[in-house]
C-alpha positions as a Python dict, from the first residue, in 0.01 Angstrom:
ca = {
    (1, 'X'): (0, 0, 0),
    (2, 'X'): (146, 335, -85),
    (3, 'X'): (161, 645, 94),
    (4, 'X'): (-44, 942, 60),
    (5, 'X'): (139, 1259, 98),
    (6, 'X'): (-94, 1567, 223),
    (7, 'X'): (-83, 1941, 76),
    (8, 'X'): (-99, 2090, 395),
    (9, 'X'): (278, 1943, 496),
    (10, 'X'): (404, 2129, 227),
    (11, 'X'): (229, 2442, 223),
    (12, 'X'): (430, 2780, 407),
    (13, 'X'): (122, 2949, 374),
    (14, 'X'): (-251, 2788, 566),
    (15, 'X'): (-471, 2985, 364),
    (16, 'X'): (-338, 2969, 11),
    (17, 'X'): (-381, 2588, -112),
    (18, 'X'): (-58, 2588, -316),
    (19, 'X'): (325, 2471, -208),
    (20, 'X'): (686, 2507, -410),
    (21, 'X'): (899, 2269, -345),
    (22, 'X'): (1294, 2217, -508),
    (23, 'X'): (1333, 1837, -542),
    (24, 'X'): (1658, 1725, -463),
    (25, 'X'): (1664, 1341, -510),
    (26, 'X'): (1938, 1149, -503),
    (27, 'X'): (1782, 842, -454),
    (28, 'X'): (1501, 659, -577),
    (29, 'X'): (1116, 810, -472),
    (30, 'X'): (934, 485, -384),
    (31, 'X'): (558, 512, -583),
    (32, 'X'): (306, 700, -343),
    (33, 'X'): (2, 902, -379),
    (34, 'X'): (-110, 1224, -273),
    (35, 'X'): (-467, 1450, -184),
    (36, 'X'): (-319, 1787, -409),
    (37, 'X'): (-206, 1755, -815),
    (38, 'X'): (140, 1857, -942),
    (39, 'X'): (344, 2064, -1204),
    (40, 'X'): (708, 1965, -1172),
    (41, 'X'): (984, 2038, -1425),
    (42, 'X'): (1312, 1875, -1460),
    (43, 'X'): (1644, 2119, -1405),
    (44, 'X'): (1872, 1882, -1399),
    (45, 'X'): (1980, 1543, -1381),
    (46, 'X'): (1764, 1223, -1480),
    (47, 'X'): (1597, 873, -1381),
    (48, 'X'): (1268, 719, -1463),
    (49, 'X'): (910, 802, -1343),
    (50, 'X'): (652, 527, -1282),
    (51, 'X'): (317, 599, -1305),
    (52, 'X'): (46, 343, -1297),
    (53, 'X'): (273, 54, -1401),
    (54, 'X'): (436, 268, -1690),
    (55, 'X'): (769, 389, -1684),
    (56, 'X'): (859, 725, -1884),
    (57, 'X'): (1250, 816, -1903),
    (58, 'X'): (1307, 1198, -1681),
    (59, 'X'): (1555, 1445, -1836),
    (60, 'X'): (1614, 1816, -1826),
    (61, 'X'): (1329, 2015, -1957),
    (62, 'X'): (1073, 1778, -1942),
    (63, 'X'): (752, 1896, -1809),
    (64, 'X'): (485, 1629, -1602),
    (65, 'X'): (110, 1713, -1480),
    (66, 'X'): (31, 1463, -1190),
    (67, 'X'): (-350, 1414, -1044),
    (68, 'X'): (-304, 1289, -659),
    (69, 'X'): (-519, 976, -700),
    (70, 'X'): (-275, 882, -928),
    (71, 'X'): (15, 620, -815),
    (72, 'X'): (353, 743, -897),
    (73, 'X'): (729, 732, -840),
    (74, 'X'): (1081, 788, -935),
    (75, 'X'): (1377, 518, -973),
    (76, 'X'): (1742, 512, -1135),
    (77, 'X'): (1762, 868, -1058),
    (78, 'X'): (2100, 1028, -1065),
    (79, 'X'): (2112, 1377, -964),
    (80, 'X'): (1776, 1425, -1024),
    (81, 'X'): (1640, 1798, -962),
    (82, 'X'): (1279, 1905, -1050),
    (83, 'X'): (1066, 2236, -935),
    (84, 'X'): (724, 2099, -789),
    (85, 'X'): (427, 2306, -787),
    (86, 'X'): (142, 2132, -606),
    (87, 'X'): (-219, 2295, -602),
    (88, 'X'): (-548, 2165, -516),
    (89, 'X'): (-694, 1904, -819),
    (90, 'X'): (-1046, 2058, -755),
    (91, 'X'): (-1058, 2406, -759),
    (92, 'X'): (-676, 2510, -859),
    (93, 'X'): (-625, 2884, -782),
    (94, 'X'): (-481, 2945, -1148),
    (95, 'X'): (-735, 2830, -1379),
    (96, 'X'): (-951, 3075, -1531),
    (97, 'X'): (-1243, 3009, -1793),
    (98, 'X'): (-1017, 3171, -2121),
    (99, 'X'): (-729, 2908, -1941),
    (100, 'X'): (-924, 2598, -2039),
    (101, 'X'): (-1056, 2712, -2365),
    (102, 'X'): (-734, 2647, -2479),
    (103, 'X'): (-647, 2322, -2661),
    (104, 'X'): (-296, 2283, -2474),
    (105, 'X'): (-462, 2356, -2139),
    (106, 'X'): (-686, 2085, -2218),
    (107, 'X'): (-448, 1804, -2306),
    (108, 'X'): (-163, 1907, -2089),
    (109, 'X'): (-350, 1928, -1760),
    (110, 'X'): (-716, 1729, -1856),
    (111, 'X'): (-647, 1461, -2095),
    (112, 'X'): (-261, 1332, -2049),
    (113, 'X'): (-280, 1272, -1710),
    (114, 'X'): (-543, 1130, -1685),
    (115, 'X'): (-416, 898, -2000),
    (116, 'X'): (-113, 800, -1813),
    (117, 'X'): (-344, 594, -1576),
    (118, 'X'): (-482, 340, -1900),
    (119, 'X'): (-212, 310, -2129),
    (120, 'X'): (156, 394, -2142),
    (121, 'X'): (105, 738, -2318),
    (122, 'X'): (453, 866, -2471),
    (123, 'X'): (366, 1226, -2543),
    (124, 'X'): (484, 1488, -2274),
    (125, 'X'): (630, 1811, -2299),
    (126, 'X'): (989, 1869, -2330),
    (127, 'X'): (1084, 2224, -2310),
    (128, 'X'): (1402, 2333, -2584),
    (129, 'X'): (1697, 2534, -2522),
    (130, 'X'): (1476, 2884, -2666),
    (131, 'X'): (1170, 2800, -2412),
    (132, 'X'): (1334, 2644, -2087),
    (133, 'X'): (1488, 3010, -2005),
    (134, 'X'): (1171, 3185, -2029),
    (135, 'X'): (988, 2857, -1798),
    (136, 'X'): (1283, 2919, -1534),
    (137, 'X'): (1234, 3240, -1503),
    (138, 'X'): (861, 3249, -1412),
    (139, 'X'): (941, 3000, -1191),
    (140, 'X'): (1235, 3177, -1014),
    (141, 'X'): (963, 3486, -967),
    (142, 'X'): (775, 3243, -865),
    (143, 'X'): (970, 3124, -574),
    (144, 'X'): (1080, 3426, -456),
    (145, 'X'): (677, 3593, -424),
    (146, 'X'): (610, 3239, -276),
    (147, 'X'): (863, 3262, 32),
    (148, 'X'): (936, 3654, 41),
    (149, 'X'): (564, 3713, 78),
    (150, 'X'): (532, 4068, 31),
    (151, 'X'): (148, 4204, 78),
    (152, 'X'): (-1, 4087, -203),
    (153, 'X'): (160, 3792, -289),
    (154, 'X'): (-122, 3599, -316),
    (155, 'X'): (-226, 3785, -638),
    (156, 'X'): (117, 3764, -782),
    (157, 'X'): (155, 3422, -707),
    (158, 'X'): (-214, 3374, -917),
    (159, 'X'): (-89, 3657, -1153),
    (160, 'X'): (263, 3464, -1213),
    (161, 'X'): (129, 3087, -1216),
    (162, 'X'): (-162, 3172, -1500),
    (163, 'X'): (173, 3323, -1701),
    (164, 'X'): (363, 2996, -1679),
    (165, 'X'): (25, 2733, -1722),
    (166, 'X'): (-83, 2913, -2031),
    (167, 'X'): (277, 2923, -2143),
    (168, 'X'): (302, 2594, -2110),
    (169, 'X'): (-17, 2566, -2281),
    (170, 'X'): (124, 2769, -2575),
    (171, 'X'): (451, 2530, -2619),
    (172, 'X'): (243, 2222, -2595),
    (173, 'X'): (6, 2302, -2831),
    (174, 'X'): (278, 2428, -3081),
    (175, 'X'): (373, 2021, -3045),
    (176, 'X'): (51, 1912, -3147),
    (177, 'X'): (153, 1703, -3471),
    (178, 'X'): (377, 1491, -3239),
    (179, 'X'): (62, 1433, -3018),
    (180, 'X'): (-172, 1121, -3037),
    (181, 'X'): (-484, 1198, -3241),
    (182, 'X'): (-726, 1070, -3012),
    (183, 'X'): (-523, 1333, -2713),
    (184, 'X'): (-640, 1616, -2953),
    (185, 'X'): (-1006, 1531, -3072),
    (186, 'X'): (-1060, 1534, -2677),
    (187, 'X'): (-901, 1847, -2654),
    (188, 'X'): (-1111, 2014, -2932),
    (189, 'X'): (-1454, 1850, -2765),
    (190, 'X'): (-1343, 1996, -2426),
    (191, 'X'): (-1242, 2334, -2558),
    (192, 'X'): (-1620, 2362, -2705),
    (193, 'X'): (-1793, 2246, -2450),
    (194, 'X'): (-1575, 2525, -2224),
    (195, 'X'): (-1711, 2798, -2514),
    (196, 'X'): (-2060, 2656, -2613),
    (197, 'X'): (-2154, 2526, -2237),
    (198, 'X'): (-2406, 2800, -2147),
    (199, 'X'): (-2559, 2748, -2516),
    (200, 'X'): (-2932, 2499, -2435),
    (201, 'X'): (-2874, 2379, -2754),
    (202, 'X'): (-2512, 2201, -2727),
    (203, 'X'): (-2567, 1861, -2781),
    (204, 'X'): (-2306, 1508, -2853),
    (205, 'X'): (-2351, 1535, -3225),
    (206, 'X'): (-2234, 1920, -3232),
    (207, 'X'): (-1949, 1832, -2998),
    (208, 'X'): (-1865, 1547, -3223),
    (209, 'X'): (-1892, 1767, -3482),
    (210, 'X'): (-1590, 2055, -3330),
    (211, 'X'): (-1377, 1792, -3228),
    (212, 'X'): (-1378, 1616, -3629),
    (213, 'X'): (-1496, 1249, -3510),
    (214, 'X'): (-1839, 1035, -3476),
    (215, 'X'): (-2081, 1065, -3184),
    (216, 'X'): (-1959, 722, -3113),
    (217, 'X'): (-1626, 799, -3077),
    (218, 'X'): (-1687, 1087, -2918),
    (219, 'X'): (-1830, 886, -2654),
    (220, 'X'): (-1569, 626, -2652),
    (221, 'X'): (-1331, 807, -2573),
    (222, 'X'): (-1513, 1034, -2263),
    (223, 'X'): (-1541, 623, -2137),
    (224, 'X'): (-1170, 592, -2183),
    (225, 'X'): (-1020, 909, -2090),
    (226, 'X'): (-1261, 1075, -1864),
    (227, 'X'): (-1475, 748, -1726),
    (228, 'X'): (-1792, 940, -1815),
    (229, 'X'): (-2048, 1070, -2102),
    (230, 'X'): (-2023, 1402, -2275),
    (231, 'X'): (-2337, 1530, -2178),
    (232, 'X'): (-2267, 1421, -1777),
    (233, 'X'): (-1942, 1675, -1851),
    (234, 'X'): (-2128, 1899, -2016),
    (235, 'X'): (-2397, 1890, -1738),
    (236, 'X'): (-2067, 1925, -1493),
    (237, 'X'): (-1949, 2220, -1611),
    (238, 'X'): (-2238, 2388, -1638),
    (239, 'X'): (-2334, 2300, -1276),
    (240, 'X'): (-2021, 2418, -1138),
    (241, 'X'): (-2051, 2774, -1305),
    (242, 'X'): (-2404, 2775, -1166),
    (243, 'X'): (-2239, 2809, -850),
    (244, 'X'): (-1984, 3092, -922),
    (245, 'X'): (-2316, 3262, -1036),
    (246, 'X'): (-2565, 3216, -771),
    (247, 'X'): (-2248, 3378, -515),
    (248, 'X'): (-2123, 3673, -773),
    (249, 'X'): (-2491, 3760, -916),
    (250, 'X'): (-2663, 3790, -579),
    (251, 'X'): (-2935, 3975, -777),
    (252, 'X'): (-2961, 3710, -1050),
    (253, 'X'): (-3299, 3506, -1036),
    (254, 'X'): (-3274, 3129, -1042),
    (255, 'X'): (-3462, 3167, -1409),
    (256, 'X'): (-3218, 3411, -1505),
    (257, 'X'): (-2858, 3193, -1359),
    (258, 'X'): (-3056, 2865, -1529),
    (259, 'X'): (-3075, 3037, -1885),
    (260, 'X'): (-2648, 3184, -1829),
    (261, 'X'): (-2582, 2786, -1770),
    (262, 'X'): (-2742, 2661, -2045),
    (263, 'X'): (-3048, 2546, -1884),
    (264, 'X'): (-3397, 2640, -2070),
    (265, 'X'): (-3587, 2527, -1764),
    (266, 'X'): (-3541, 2624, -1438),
    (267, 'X'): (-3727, 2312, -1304),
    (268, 'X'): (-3528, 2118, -1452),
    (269, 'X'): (-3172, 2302, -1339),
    (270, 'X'): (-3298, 2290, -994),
    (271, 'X'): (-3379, 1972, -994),
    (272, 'X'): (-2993, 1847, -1164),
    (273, 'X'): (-2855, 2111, -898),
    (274, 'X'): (-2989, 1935, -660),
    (275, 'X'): (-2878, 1628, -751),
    (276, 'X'): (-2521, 1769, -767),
    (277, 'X'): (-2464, 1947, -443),
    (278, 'X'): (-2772, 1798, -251),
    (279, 'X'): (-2880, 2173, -167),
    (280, 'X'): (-3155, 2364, -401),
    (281, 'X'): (-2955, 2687, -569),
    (282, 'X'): (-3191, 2895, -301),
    (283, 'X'): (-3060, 2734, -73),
    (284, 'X'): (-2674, 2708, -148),
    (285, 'X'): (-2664, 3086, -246),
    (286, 'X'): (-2834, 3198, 87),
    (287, 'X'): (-2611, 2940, 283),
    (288, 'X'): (-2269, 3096, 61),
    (289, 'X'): (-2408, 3450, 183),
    (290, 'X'): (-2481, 3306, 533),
    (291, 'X'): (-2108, 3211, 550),
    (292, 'X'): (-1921, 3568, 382),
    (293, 'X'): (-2133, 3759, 642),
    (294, 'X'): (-2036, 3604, 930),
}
């Protein structure tokens, strides 16, 4: 049985779910788990990383996303050094709704890690001698806001990590002939469902459609890669912006935040909300306003 590391050992700061931490191993990292997902770049050095019963050679420059449910490890290392960013899988402070209508977003920090977990899934970013000076120093600014923590930090750090993740994004994307086809049909579905989500009309066969592949296969590979339907991620997504909407748009009817998710009856959104968060959206705005007041 493997252990399960915990976010809050690494954070320095309680109220900002996010930790840096310089990797020094000189020894092998025996497979474990962990509650909070990972960025982590290789400066120096090399070995082999094991996830899920897969093994993927580590050099400098290469670039891994990590979800904490996921078993991993490292082995043969010598002189391994990595930069590990670790942030909460559910709700990581970074992401923003332009962030994950990008197609790189999408496969880098949706699709491929999730991947890793069913098959052994070559593709992975390996930063080049022109874009590995540009990723070190966003990260360098990024370690010194992280332990100088100047007033304010906390935006910087968001300010500074959306920088680097849509970077990323940017140089993994630019690699997209080297990446398997089904990694980018996903991509493209995921990406339209992020821009088409509040439209009542989105349906399989138009998400199909974007991402240049059958209905079936569409679905085949939400099974495979996401172990669930399109429309029960469609339905997800528009739930979880339901939220952000019943908290920002205090003023908002439930009609009106139904129709901004996509939903053309409010019956029936109340009834999925439900369903979801096991609260009616009355109910979880007032108890959200309930909680900021006091």
């Amino acid at each position: 049985m493997s252990i399960t590391y915990q976010l809050k050992s690494h954070q320095k700061h309680g109220h900002l779910k996010f930790a840096y931490v310089d990797g020094h191993h000189h020894c092998d990292f025996a497979v474990h788990k962990h509650d909070f997902s990972e960025l982590f770049l290789v400066v120096s050095g090399s070995g082999k990383h094991t996830v899920a019963q897969h093994e993927y050679p580590l050099n400098k420059g290469d670039v891994f996303v990590i979800n904490g449910d996921i078993e991993h490890g490292f082995r043969d290392v010598d002189k391994l050094k990595i930069i590990n960013l670790m942030f909460d899988p559910q709700t990581p402070f970074f992401e923003s709704p332009s962030m994950r209508q990008l197609s790189g977003y999408q496969a880098m920090f949706k699709v491929e890690p999730i991947a890793r977990q069913t098959t052994e899934y070559q593709a992975k970013l390996t930063l080049d001698r022109q874009q590995l000076p540009e990723i070190e120093r966003l990260l360098a600014a990024l370690k010194n806001e992280y332990h100088a923590a100047l007033p304010g930090f906390e935006v910087m750090l968001t300010s500074l990590m959306q920088q680097l993740v849509i970077a990323l994004a940017r140089m993994y994307q630019d690699q997209s002939q080297e990446l398997p086809q089904t990694t980018l049909a996903l991509s493209r579905a995921l990406v339209f469902i992020e821009q088409h989500f509040n439209d009542a009309e989105v349906s399989s066969e138009l998400i199909a459609k974007a991402a240049f592949i059958s209905k079936r296969q569409l679905e085949r590979l939400f099974r495979q890669f996401l172990d669930t339907s399109p429309n029960h991620y469609l339905r997800e997504v528009q739930l979880h912006y339901a939220t952000k909407l019943l908290c920002d748009e205090r003023n908002s009817s439930i009609q009106g935040v139904a129709e901004q998710c996509g939903f053309a009856d409010s019956n029936y959104f109340s009834k999925c909300f439900k369903q979801k968060f096991n609260q009616s959206p009355r109910a979880y705005r007032k108890s959200h306003l309930f909680l900021e007041e006091n």
